[in-house]
C-alpha positions as a LaTeX table, in Angstrom:
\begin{tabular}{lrrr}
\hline
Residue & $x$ (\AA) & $y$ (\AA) & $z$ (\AA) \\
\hline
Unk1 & 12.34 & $-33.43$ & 7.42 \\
Unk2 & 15.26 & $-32.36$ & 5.08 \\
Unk3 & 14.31 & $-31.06$ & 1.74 \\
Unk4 & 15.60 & $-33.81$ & 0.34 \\
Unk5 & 13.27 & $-35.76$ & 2.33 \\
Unk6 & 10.43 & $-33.51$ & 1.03 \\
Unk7 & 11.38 & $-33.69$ & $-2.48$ \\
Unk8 & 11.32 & $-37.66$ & $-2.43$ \\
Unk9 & 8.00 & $-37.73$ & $-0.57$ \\
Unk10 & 6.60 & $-35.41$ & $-3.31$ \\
Unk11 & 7.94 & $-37.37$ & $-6.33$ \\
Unk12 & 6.62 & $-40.41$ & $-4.46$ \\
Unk13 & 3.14 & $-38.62$ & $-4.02$ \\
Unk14 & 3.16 & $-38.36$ & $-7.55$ \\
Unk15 & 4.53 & $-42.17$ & $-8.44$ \\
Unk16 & 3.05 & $-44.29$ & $-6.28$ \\
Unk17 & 5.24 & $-47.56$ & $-5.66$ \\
Unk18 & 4.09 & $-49.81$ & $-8.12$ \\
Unk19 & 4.30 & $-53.03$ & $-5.94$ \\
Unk20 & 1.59 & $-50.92$ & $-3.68$ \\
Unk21 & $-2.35$ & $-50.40$ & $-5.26$ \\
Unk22 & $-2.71$ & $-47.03$ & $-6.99$ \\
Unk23 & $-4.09$ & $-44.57$ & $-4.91$ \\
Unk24 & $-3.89$ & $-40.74$ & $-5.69$ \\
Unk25 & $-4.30$ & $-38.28$ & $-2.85$ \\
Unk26 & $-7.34$ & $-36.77$ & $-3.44$ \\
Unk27 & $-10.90$ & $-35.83$ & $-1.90$ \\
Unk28 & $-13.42$ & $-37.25$ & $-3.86$ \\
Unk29 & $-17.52$ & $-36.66$ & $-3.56$ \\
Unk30 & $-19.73$ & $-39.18$ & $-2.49$ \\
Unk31 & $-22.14$ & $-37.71$ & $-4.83$ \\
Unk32 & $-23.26$ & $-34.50$ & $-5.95$ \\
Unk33 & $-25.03$ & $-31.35$ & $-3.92$ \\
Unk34 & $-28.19$ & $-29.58$ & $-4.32$ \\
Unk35 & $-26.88$ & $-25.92$ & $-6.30$ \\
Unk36 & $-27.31$ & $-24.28$ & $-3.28$ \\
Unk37 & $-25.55$ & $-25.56$ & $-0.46$ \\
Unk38 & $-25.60$ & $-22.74$ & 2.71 \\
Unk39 & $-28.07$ & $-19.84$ & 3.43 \\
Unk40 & $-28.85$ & $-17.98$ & 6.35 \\
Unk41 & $-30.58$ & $-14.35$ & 7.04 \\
Unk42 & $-30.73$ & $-12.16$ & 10.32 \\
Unk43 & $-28.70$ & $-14.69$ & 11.73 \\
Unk44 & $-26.87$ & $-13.80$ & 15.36 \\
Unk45 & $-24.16$ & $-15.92$ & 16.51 \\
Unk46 & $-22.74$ & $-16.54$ & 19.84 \\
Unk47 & $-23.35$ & $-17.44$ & 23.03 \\
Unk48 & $-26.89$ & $-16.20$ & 25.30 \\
Unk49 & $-24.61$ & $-14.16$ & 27.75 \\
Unk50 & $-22.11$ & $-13.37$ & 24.83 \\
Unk51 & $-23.64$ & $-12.83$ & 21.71 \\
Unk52 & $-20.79$ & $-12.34$ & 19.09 \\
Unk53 & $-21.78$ & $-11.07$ & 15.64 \\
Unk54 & $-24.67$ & $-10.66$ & 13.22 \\
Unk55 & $-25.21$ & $-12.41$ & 9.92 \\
Unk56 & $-27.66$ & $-9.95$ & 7.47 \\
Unk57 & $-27.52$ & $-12.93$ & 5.10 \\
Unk58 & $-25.28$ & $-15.24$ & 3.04 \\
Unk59 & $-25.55$ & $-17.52$ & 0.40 \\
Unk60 & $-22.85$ & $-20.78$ & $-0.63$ \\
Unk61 & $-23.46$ & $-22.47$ & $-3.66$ \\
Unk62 & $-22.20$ & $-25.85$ & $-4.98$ \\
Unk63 & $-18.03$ & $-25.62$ & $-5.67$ \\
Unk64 & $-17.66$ & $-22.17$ & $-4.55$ \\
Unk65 & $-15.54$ & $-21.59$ & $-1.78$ \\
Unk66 & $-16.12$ & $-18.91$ & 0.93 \\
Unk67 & $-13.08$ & $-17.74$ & 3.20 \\
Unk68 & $-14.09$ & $-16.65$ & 6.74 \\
Unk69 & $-11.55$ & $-13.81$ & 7.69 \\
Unk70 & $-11.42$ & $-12.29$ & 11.24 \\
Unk71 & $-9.43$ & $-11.53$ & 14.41 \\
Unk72 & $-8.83$ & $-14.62$ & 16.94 \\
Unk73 & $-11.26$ & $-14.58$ & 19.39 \\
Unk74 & $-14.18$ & $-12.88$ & 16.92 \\
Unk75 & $-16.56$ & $-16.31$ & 16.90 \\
Unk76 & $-15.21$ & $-18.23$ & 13.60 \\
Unk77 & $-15.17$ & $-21.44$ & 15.26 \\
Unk78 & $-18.52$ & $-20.68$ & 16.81 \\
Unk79 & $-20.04$ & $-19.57$ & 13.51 \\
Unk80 & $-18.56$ & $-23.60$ & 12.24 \\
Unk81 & $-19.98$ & $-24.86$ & 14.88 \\
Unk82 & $-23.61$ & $-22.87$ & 14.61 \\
Unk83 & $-23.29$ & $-24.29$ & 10.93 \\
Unk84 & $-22.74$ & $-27.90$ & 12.15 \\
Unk85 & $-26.14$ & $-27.91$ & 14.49 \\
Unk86 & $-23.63$ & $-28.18$ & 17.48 \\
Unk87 & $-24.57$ & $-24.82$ & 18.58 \\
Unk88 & $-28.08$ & $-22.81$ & 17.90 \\
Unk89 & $-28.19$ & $-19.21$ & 16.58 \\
Unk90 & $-28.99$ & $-16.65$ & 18.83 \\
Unk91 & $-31.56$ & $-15.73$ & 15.91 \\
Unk92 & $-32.23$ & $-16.39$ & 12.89 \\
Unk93 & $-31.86$ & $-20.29$ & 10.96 \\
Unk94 & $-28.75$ & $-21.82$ & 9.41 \\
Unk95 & $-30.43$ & $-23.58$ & 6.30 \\
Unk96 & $-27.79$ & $-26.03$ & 4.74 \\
Unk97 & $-28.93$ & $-27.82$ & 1.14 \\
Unk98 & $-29.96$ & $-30.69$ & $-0.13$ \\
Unk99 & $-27.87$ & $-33.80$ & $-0.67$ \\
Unk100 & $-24.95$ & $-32.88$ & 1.40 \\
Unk101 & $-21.90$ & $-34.92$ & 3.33 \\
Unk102 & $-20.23$ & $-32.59$ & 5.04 \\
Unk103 & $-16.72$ & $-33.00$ & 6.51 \\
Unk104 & $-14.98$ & $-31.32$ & 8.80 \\
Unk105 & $-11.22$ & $-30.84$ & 9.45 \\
Unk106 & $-11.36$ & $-30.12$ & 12.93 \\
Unk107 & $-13.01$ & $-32.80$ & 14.19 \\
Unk108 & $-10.82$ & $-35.37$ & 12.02 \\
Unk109 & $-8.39$ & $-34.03$ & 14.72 \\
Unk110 & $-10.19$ & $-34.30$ & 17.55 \\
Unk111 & $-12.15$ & $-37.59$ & 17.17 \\
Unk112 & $-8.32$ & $-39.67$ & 16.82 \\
Unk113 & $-8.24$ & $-41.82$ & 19.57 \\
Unk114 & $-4.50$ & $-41.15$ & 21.46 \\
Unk115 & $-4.12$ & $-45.08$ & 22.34 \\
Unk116 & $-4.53$ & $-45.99$ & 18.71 \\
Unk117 & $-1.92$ & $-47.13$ & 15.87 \\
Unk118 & $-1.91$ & $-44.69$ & 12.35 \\
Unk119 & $-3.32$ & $-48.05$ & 10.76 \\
Unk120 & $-6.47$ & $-48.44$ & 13.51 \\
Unk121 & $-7.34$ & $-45.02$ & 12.88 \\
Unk122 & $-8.04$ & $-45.53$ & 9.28 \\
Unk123 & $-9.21$ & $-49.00$ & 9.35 \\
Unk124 & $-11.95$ & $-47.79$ & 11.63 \\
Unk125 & $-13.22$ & $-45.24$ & 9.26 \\
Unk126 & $-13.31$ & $-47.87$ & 6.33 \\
Unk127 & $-12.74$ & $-51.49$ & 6.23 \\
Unk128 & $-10.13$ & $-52.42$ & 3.81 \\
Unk129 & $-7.24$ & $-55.12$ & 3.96 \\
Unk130 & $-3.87$ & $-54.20$ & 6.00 \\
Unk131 & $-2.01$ & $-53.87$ & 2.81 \\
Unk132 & $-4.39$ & $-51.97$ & 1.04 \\
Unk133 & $-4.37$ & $-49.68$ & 4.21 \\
Unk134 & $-0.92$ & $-49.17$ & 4.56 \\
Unk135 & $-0.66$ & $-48.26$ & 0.90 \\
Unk136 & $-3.27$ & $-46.13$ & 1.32 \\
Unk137 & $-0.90$ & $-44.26$ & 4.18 \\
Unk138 & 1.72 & $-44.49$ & 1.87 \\
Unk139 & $-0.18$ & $-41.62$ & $-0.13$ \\
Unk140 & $-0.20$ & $-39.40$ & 3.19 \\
Unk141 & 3.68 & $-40.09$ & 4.01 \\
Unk142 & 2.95 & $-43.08$ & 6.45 \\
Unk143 & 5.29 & $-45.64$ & 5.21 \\
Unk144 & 7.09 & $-48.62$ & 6.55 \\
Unk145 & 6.64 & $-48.91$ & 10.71 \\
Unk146 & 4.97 & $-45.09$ & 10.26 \\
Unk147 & 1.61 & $-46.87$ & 9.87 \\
Unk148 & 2.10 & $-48.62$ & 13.31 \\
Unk149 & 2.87 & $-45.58$ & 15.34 \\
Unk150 & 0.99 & $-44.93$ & 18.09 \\
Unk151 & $-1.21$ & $-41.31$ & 17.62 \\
Unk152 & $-0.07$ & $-40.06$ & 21.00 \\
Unk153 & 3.20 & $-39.52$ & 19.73 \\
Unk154 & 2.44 & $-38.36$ & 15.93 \\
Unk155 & 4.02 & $-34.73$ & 16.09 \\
Unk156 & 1.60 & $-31.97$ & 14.65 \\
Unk157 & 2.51 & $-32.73$ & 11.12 \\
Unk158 & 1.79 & $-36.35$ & 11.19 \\
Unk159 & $-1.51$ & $-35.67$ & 12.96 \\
Unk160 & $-2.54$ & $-33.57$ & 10.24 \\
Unk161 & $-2.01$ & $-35.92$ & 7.68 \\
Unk162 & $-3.53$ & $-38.55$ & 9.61 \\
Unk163 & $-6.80$ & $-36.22$ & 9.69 \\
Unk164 & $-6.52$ & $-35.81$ & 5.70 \\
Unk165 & $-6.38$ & $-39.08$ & 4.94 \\
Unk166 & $-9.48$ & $-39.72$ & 7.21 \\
Unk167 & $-11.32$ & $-36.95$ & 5.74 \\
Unk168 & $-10.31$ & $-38.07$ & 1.96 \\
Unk169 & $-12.22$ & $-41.57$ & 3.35 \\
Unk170 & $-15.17$ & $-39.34$ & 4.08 \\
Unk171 & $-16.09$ & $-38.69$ & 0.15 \\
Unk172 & $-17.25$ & $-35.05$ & 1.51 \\
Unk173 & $-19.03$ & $-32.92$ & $-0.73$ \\
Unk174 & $-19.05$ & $-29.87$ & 2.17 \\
Unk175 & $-16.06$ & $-28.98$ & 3.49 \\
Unk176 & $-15.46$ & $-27.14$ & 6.67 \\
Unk177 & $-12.10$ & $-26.43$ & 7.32 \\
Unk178 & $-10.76$ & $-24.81$ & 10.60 \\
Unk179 & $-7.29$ & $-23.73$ & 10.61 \\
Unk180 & $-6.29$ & $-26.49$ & 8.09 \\
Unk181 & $-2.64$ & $-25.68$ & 7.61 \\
Unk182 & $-1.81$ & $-24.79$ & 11.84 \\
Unk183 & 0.81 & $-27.20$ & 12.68 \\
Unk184 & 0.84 & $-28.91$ & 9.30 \\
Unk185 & 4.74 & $-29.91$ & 8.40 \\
Unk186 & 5.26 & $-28.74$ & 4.52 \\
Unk187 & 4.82 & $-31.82$ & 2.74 \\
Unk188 & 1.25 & $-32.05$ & 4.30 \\
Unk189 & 0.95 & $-28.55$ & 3.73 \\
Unk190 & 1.78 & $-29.08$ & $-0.11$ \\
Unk191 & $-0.35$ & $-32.43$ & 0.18 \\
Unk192 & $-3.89$ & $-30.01$ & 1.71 \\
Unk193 & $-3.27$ & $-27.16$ & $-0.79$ \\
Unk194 & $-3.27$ & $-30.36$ & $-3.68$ \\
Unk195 & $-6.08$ & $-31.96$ & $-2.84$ \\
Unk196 & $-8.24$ & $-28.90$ & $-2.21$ \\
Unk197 & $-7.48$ & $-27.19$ & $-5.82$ \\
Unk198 & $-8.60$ & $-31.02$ & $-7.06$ \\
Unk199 & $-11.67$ & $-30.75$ & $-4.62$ \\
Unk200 & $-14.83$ & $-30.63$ & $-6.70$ \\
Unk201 & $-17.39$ & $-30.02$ & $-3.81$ \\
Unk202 & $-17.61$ & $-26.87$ & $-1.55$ \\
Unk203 & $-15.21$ & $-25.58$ & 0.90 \\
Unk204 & $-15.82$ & $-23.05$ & 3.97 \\
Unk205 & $-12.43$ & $-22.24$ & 4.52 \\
Unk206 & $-11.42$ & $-20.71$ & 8.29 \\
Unk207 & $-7.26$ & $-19.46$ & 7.61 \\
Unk208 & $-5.08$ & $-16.79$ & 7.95 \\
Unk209 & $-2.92$ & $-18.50$ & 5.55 \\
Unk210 & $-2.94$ & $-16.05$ & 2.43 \\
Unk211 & $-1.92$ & $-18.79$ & $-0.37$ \\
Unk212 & $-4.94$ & $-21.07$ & 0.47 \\
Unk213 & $-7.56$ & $-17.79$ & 0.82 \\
Unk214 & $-6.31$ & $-16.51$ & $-2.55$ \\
Unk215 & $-6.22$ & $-19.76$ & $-4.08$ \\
Unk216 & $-9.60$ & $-20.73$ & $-3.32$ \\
Unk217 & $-11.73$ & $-18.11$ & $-2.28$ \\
Unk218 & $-14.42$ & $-16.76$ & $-4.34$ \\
Unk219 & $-16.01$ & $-15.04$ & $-1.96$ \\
Unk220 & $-14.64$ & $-13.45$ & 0.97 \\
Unk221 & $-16.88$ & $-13.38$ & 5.32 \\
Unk222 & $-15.64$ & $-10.57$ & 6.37 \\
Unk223 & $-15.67$ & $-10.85$ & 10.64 \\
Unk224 & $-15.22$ & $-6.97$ & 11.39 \\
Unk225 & $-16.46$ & $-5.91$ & 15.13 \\
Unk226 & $-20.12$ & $-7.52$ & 15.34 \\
Unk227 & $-20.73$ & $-7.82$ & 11.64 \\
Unk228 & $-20.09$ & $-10.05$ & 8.79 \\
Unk229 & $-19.59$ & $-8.88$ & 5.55 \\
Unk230 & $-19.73$ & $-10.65$ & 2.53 \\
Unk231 & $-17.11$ & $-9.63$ & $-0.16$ \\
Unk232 & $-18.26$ & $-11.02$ & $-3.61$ \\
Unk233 & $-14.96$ & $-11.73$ & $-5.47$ \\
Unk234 & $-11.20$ & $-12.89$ & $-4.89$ \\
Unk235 & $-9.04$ & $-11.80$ & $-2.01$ \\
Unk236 & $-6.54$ & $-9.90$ & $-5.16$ \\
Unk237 & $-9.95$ & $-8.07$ & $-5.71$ \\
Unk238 & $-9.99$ & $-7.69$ & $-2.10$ \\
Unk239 & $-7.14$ & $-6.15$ & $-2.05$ \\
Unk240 & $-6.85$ & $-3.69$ & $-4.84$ \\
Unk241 & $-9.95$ & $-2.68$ & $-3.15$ \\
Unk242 & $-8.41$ & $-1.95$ & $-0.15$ \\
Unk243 & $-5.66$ & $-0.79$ & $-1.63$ \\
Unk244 & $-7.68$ & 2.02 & $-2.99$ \\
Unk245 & $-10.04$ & 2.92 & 0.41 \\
Unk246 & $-6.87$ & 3.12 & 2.05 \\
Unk247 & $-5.55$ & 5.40 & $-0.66$ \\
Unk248 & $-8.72$ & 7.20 & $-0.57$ \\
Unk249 & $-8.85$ & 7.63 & 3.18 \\
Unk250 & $-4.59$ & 8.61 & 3.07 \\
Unk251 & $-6.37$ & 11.31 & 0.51 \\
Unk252 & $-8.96$ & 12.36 & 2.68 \\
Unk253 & $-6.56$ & 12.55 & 5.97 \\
Unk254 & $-4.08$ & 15.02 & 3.40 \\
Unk255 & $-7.21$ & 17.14 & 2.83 \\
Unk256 & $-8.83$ & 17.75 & 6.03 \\
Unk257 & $-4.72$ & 18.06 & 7.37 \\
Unk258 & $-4.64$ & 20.70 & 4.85 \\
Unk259 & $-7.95$ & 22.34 & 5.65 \\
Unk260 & $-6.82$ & 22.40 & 9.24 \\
Unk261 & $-3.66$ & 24.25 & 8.37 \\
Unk262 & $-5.85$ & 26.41 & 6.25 \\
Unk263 & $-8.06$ & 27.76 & 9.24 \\
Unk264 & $-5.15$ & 27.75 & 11.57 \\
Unk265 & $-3.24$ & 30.09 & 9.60 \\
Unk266 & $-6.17$ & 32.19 & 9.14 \\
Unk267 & $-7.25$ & 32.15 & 13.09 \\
Unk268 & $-3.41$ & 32.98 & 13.66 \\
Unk269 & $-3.50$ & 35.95 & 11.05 \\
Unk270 & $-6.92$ & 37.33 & 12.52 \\
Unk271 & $-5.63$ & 36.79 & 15.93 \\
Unk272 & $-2.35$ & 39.10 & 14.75 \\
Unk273 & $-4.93$ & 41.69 & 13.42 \\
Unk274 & $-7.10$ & 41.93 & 16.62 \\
Unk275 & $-4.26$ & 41.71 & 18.97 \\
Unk276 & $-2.51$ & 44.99 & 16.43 \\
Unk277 & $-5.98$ & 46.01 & 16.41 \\
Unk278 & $-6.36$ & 46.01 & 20.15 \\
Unk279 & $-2.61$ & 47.42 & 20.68 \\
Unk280 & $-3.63$ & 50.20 & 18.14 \\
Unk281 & $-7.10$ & 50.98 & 20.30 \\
Unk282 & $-4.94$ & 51.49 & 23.54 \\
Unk283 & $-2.71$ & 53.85 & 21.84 \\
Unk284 & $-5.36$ & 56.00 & 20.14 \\
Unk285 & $-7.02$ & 56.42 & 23.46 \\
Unk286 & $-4.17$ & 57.24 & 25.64 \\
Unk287 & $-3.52$ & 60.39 & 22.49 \\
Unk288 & $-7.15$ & 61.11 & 22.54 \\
Unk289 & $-6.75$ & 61.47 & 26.59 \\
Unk290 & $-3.61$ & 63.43 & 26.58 \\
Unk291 & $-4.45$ & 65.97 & 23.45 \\
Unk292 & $-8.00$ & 66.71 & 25.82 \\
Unk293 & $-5.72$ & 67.18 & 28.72 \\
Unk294 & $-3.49$ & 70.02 & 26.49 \\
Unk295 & $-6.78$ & 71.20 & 25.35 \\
Unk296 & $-8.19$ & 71.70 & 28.39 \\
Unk297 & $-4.90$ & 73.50 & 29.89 \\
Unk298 & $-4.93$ & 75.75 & 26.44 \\
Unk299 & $-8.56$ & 76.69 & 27.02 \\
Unk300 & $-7.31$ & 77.81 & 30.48 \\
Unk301 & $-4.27$ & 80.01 & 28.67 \\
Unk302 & $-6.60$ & 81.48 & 26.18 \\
Unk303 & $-8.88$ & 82.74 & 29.28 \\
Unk304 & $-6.20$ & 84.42 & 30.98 \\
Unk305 & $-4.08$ & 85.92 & 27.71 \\
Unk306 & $-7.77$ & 87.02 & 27.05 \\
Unk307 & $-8.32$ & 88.81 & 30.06 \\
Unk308 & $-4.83$ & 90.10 & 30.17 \\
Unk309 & $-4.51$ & 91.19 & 26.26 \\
Unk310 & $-2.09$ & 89.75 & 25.47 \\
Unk311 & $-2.78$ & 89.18 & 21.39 \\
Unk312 & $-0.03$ & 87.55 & 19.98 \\
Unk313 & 0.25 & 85.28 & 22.55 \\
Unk314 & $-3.61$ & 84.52 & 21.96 \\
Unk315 & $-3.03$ & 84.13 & 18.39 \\
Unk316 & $-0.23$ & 81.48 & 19.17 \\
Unk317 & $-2.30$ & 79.48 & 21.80 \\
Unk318 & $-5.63$ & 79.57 & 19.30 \\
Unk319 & $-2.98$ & 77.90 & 16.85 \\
Unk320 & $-2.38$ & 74.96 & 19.07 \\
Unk321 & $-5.77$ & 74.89 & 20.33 \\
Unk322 & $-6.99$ & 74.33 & 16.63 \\
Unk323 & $-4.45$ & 72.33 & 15.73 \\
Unk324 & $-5.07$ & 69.70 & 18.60 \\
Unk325 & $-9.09$ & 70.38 & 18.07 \\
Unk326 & $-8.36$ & 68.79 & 14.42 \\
Unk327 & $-6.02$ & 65.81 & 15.70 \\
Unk328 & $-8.45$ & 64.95 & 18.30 \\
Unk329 & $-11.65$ & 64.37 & 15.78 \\
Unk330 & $-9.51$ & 62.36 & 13.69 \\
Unk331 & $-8.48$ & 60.25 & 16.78 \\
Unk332 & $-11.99$ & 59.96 & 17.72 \\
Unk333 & $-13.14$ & 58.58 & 14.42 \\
Unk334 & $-10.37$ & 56.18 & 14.46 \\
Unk335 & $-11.37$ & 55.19 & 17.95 \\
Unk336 & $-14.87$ & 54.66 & 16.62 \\
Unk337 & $-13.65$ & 52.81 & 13.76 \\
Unk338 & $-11.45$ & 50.40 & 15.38 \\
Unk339 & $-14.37$ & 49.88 & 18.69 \\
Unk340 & $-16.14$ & 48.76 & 16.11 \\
Unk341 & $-14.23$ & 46.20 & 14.28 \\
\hline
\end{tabular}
């Protein structure tokens, strides 16, 4: 569809042909819910050989609208489906309130029958005359021989809009939405996020489409590994809160980083001063062993110039022999000093 094409479909969406009844695209309640309209506590969801997450407890109450976040694969269908009665908890109770019609997107999809026209479809959720039902599709961009096409061969777009319009029949008050915009051509896209910011009643909203989450949302399921969380605000609150873990954790990362560095440089600078330490400790003991070799040998000379009296050559060796005698107890208490350490 061109834009042009879109741009006449949503100027005709908001003038409907006057030769057609007035109809407005929109989902109206049957009639009004009890105030609280989903609960459930120690709830475990899942399958008996594959159970998927835990529920501590949540709480939907009428006209809020709660956006189930989490990875493909983590169990939000499942978790619909738990709510719907089609599948039991694991544990736990899913305790839905009073007075409620729920509808749900999904199935809109999957109960069309293939071999039906557009028209069938909706005549066979509501009795109404032909040209008050092709009017009706008029709303939902089925004009002209649109209304007689057979659903088989409605692309993803038109199927979408065909579910819509049999939803809007429903007169909901609980709305479970799966994936409401996947496959959706924009005008229906544009048509879904209308009718939902109209929608009076209660939405559980399954979508990784941003727009719709932060739209709607006013509280955020969390799906992370086998918990849900329930985030108590918008998904810009979300965010900014996010925003600032992450900062806080890009904080964290720079101090422990730091830290790191910190006791690196100082294992590095005591590893220097042992390994000098331990260099120093080799030297002083190869000194200590030659001066007591020299000593020795001088103790020797003494002996001999001794017996031979020789004086001055006695004075010069008991020279040395002091000399070294006061070298070698400072190299000894240097060795004892750095043995030590």
């Amino acid at each position: 569809m061109s834009v042009a094409e879109v741009a006449a479909a949503i100027k005709q969406l908001s003038r409907p042909d006057e030769s057609e009844p007035s109809f407005t695209v929109e989902l109206r309640t049957a009639h009004r819910s009890g105030e609280i309209v989903l609960r459930a506590s120690e709830l475990q969801i899942g399958y008996p050989e594959t159970p998927l997450f835990q529920v501590d407890e949540i709480r939907l109450n009428r006209q809020e609208c709660a956006a189930l976040i989490g990875s493909n694969g983590a169990g939000k269908t499942t978790f619909l489906r738990t709510i719907l009665g089609k599948l039991p908890p694991l544990a736990g109770e899913v305790r839905l309130g009073a007075s409620l019609r729920v509808g749900y997107f999904a199935q809109a999809h999957e109960q069309l029958i293939a071999e039906n026209r557009v028209i069938d479809e909706i005549l066979r959720h509501r009795h109404m005359p032909t040209s008050e039902a092709r009017a009706y599709l008029g709303r939902f961009l089925f004009r002209g021989d649109d209304a007689f096409k057979l659903v088989e061969t409605l692309s993803g777009g038109e199927r979408g809009r065909l579910a819509l319009a049999i939803l809007a029949l429903e007169q909901a008050n609980f709305l479970l939405l799966d994936e409401p915009t996947n496959h959706l051509d924009i005008p229906a896209q544009e048509m879904l996020q209308a009718v939902l910011d109209t929608f009076d009643g209660t939405i559980l909203l399954v979508t990784h489409d941003r727009y719709l989450v932060n739209h709607l949302a006013t509280q955020l399921w969390l799906l992370k590994g086998d918990h849900l969380k329930v985030f108590e605000g918008t998904y810009q609150e979300y965010l900014a809160v996010r925003e600032q873990e992450a900062e806080q954790a890009r904080l964290e990362t720079v101090e422990r980083r730091d830290e790191v560095r910190v006791r690196r440089r100082r294992q590095q600078k005591v590893g220097a001063v042992k390994k000098k330490r331990a260099a120093r400790l080799a030297l002083v003991e190869e000194e200590i062993s030659e001066l007591e070799d020299r000593q020795s040998e001088l103790a020797s000379m003494l002996q001999a110039a001794t017996e031979a009296g020789a004086f001055d050559k006695i004075q010069s060796l008991s020279l040395e022999y002091a000399a070294i005698s006061e070298k070698l107890e400072k190299l000894l208490h240097e060795w004892e000093d750095l043995a030590r350490a």
